[in-house]
C-alpha positions in Angstrom: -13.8 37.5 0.5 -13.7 35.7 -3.1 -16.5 33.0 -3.6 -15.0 30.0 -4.5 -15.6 28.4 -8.0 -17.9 24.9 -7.9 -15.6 23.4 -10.5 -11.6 24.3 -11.9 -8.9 22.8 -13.6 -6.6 25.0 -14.7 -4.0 25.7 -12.3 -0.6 27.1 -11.6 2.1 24.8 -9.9 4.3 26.3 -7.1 7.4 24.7 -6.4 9.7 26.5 -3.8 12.7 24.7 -2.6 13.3 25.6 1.5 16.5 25.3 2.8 17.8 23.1 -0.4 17.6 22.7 -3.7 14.7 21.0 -5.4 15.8 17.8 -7.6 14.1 17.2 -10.8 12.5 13.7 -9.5 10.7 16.2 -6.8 9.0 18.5 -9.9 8.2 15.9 -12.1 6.5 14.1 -9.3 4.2 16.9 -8.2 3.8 17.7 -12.2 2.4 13.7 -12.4 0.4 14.4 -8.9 -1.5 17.3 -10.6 -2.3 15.1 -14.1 -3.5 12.5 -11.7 -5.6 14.7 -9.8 -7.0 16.0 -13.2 -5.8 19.5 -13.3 -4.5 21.3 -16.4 -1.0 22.5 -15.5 -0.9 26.8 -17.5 2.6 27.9 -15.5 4.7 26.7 -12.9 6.5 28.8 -10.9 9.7 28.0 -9.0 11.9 29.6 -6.6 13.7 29.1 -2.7 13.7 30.2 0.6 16.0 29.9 3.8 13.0 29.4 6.0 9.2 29.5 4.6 7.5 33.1 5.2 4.9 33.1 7.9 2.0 34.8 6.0 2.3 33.6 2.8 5.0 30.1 2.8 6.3 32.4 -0.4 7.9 35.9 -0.2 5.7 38.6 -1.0 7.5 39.1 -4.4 6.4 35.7 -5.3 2.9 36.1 -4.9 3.0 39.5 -6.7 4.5 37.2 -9.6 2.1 34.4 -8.7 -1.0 36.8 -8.9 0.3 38.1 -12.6 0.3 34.2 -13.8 -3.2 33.5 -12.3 -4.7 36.6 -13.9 -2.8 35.7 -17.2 -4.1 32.3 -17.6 -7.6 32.6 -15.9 -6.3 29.9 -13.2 -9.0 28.7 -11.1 -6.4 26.7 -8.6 -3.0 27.0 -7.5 -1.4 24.2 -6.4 1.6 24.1 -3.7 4.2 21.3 -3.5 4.2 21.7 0.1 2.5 21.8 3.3 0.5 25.0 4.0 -0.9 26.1 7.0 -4.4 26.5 7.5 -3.5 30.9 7.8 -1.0 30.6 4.7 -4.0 29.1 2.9 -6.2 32.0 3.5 -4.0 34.8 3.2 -2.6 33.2 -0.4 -6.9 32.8 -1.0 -7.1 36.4 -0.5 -4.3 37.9 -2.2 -4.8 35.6 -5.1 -8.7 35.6 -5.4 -8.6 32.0 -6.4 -8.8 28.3 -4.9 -5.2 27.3 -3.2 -4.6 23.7 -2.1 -1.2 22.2 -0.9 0.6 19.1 -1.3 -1.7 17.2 1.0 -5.3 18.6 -0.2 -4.0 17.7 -3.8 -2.8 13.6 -2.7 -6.2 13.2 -0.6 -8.4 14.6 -3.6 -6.8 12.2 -6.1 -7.5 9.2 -3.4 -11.0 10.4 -3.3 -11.5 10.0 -7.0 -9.9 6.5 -6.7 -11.8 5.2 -3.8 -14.2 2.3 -5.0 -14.7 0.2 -2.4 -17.1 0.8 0.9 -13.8 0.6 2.6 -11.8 2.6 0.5 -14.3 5.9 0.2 -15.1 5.8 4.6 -11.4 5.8 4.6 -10.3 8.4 2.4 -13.8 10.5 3.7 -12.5 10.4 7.1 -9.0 11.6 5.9 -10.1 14.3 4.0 -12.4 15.5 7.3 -9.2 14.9 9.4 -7.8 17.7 7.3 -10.5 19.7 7.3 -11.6 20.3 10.8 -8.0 22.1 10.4 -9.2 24.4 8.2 -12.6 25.7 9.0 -11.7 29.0 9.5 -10.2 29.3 5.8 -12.0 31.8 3.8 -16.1 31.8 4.9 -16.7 35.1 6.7 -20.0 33.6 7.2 -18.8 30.7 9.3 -18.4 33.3 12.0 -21.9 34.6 12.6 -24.1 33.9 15.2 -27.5 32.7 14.9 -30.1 35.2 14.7 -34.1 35.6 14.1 -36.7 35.7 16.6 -36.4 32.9 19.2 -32.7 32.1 18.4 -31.6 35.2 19.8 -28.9 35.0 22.8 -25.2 33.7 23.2 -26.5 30.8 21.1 -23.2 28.9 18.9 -21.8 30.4 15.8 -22.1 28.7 12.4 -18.4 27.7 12.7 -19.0 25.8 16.0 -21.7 24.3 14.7 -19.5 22.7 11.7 -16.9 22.0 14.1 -19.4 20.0 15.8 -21.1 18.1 13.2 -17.6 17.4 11.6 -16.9 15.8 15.0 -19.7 13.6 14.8 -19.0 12.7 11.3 -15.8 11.5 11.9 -17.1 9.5 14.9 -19.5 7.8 12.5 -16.7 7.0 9.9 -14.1 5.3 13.0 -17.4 3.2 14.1 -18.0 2.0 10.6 -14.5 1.1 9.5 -14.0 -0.7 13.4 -16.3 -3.4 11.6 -14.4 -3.3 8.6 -11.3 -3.7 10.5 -13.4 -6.2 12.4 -13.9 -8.3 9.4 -10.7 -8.2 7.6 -9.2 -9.5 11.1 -11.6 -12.5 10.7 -11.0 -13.2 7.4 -6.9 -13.4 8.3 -7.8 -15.7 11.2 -9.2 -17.7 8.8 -6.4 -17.9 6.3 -3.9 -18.5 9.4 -5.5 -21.8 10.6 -6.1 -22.9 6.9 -2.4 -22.4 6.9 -2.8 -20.4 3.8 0.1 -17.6 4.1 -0.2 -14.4 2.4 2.2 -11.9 0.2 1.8 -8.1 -0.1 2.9 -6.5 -3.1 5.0 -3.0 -1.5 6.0 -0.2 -3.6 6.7 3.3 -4.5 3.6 4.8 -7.1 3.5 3.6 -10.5 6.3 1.1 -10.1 4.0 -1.6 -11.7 2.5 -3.3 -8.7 -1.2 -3.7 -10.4 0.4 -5.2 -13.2 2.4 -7.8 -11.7 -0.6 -9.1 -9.6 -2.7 -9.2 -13.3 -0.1 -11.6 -14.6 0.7 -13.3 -11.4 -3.2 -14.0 -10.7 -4.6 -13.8 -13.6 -7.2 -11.2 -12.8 -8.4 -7.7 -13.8 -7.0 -5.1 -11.6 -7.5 -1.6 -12.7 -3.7 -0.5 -14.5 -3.2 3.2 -15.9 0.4 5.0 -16.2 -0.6 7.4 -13.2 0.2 8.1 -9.8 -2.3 6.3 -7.3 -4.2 4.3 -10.6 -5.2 1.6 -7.6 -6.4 2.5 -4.3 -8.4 -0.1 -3.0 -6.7 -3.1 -1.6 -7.2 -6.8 -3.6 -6.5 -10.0 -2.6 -6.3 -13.3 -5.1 -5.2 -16.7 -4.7 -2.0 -17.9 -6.4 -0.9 -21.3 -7.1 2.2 -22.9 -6.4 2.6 -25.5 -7.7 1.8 -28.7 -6.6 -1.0 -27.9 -4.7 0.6 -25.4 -2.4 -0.9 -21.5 -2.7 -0.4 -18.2 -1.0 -2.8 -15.2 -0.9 -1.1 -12.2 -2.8 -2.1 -8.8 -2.1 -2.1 -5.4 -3.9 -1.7 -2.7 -1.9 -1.9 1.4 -2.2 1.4 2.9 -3.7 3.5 5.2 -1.7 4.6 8.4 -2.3 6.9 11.0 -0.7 6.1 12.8 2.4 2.2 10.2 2.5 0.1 12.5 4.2 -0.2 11.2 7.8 -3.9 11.1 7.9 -3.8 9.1 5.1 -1.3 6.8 6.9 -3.8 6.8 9.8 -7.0 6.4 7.6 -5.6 3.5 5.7 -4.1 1.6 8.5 -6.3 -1.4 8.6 -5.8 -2.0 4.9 -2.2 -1.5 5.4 -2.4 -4.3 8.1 -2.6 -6.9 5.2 0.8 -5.9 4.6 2.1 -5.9 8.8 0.2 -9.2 9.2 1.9 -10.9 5.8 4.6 -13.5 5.7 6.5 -12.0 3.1 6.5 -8.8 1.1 7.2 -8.5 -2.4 8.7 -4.7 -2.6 8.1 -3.8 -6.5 10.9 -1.1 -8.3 10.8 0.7 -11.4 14.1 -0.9 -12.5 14.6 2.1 -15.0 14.1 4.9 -12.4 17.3 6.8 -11.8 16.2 7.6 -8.0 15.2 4.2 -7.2 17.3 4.4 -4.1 15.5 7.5 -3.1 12.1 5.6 -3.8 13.0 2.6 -2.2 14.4 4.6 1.0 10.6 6.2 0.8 9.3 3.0 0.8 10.9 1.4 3.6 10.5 4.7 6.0 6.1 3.9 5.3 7.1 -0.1 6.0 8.9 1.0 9.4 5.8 3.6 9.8 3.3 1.1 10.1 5.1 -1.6 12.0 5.8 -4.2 8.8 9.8 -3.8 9.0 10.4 -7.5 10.6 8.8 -8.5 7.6 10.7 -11.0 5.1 11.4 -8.7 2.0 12.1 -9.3 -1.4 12.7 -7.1 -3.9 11.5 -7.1 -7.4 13.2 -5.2 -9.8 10.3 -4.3 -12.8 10.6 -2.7 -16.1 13.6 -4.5 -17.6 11.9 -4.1 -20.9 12.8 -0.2 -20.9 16.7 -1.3 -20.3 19.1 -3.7 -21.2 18.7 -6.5 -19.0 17.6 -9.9 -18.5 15.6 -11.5 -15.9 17.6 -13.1 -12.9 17.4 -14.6 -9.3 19.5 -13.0 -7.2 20.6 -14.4 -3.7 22.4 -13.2 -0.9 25.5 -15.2 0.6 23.4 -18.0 2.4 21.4 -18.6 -0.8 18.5 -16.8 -0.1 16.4 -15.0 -2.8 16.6 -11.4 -2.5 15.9 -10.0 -5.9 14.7 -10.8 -9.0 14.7 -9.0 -12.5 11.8 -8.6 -14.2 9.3 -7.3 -16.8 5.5 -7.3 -15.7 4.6 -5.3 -19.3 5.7 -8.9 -21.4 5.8 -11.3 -18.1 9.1 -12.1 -18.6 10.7 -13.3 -15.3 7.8 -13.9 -13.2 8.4 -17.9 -12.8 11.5 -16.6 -11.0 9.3 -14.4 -8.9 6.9 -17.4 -7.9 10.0 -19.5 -7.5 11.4 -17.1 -4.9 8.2 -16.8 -3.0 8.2 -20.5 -3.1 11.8 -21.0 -1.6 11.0 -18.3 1.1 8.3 -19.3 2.3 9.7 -22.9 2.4 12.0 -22.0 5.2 8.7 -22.1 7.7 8.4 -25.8 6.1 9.0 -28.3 8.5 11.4 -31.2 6.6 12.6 -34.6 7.1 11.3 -38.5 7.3 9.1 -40.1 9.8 8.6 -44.0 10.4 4.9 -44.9 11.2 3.5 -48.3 12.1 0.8 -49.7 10.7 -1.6 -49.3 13.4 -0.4 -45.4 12.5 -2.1 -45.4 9.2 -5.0 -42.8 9.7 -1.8 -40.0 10.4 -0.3 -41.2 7.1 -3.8 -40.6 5.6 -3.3 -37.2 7.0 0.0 -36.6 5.6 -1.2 -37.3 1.9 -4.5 -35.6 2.3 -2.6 -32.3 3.5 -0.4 -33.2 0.0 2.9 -33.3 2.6 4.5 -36.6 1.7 7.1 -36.3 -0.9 8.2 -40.3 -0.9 7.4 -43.5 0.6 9.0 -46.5 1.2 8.2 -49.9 3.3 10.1 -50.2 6.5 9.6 -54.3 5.7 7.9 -54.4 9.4 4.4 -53.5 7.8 5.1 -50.0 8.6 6.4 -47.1 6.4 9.3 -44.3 5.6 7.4 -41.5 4.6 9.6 -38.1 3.7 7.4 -35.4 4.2 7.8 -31.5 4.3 4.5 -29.3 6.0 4.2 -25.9 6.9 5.8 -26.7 10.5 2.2 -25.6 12.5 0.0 -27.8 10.6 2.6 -30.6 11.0 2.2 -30.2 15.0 -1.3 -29.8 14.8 -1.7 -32.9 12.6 0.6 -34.7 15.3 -1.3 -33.4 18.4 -4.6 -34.3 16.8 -3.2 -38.4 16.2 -1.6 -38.2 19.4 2.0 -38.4 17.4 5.2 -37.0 19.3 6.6 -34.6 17.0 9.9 -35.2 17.7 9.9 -38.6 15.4 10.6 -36.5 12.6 14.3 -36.8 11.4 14.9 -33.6 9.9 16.3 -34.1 6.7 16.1 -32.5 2.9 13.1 -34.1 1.1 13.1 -35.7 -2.5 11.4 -32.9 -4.5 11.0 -31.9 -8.0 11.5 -29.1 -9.8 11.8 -26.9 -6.1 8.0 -28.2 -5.7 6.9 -30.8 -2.9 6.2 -34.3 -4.8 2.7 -35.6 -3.4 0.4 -38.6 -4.1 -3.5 -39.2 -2.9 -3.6 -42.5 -0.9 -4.2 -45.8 -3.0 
């Protein structure tokens, strides 16, 4: 058996297309996976199968040819653009006398180098183990020995039991440790709920531009590099309204064909911020000629995690690299449901904040309320929650106030003054601008 290589860059690419053909979105892809991951592409090598072969995934002729390119170009890896089996992976190690590593190996490696946050590295750790404990078997004879010496002697456990064991325990550790995390990030939402602060989760297929729209939208400093997976830990910022009404936005990881499942799994409690959201902002690459395909990706990982019910709206990026301009689109009630823009030159991105605004308005409880005077403590409220958008006297001593509140503080403010919710006329508020007109109390 071949001892692996500490380090290795160059590689060969496999692409074999099974029962199909391969498009040329599928090879670029895996290409941009490898640059990501930081390997030096020598050959690729492509071909197609009915089924996959048993032993090898390949045909035998393959790896002959495979072999011949790794000895040509002193590879050090090959990389597969599928899923391998934990036996195709050692007999293609043995043949090939270098380092092989599939689809998924290749997308949780990349994750590990872009894991930053406590969060981020226990979850991508206990991904990658998740895969491994697979895969013990692959390629160390000495895995298999029993212990020996004086003392030890005697059915004893074999060194690959022993792994087994303490990978077991490993991963118990990680699942207690991110159980707080998850712990935590569910405290932190039930704080934003009864603050009445809603939050937005930026969705989308890799290197679509997400990062970059949350820098211009919140004026911060997320990481932003032309490569697949350039963010991996999940951010959260404030964003203001207008007015003084604002929403939490948050950037989450990108998605990619065929997500490995453990790191679906792994990254489930950071992908709650996207399940537990009251709207998601799914970002295209406008200029992508398989942005169907992408967004048909993307949705599949939003069904896969429970987030479908989710108010959606799309947001078309990249307009610089075509010939558009940016737009609001709406569907036949008037709803917002896309919007055209550039997050390179920010061009469009009021329209984005104005669509957020006016969807999330339609959990804004509306209309006017008469209050006596001897009611003038819930008024108070009213202007100190910034929810009155006129006001009139009633010529009683009592006022007309139009006011428009998120519809659960506007109960809770009447339960708390004893006011019967049912006063309110509902009825469109004086606004300006699409923003709620408020005042502080005289």
């Amino acid at each position: 058996m071949f001892e692996r290589p500490k380090l290795g860059e160059r590689a060969i690419l496999v692409q074999a297309a099974v029962g199909g053909r391969l498009g040329q979105d599928q090879i670029t892809e895996f290409e941009e996976l490898a640059r990501s991951a930081g390997a030096q592409a020598c050959a690729s090598i492509y071909g197609s199968r009915p089924a996959p072969d048993a032993r090898f995934f390949i045909g035998s002729g393959k790896v002959e040819e495979l072999g011949l390119l790794v000895r040509e170009h002193e590879a050090e890896l090959v990389l597969f653009n599928h899923e391998l089996s934990p036996s195709q992976e050692r007999n293609l190690e043995r043949e090939l006398q270098c380092r092989v590593l599939d689809r998924t190996g290749l997308i949780l490696d990349i994750f590990s180098q872009r894991a930053r946050s406590f969060e981020g590295k226990l979850q991508v750790e206990l991904a990658q183990l998740e895969h491994l404990s697979t895969r013990l078997v692959r390629g160390w004879t000495h895995l298999e020995r029993q212990k020996g010496g004086i003392g030890l002697r005697g059915p004893g456990e074999t060194q690959l039991e022993t792994d087994r064991r303490l990978l077991g325990q490993r991963i118990k550790q990680l699942n207690r440790k991110l159980e707080k995390v998850r712990q935590q990030r569910e405290q932190g939402r039930r704080t934003r709920r009864r603050a009445e602060v809603p939050t937005v989760s930026l969705v989308g297929y890799t290197n679509a531009g997400k990062s970059t729209l949350f820098n211009h939208l919140t004026e911060s400093g997320v990481y932003v590099a032309d490569q697949l997976f350039a963010t991996l830990d999940p951010t959260l910022r404030g964003v203001d309204l207008g007015e003084g009404r604002r929403v939490v936005l948050a950037d989450t990881v990108g998605f990619v064909r065929d997500l490995p499942h453990e790191l679906v799994e792994a990254f489930r409690s950071t992908l709650q911020e996207t399940r537990e959201a009251a709207l998601l902002l799914h970002v295209v690459d406008a200029s992508d000629p398989n942005r169907r395909d992408r967004i048909a990706q993307v949705e599949r990982v939003i069904a896969e995690i429970g987030a479908e019910d989710v108010p959606e709206i799309e947001i078309f990026n990249k307009i610089d690299l075509m010939d558009e301009q940016p737009r609001l689109q709406r569907d036949e009630t008037g709803r917002p449901v896309r919007v055209w823009v550039s997050a390179a030159d920010g061009r469009g991105l009021d329209l984005v904040l104005q669509a957020v605004s006016e969807c999330l308005d339609e959990d804004i409880c509306r209309g006017r309320i008469r209050l006596e005077a001897s009611e003038a403590r819930f008024r108070a409220a009213l202007y100190e929650e910034g929810g009155v958008a006129t006001e009139e006297l009633d010529g009683e001593g009592g006022w007309l106030l139009d006011v428009a509140l998120p519809k659960r503080r506007f109960r809770s403010l009447c339960r708390r003054e004893h006011i019967d919710p049912g006063r309110l006329q509902v009825r469109p508020c004086a606004t300006r601008d699409g923003y709620l007109q408020s005042r502080t109390v005289a």
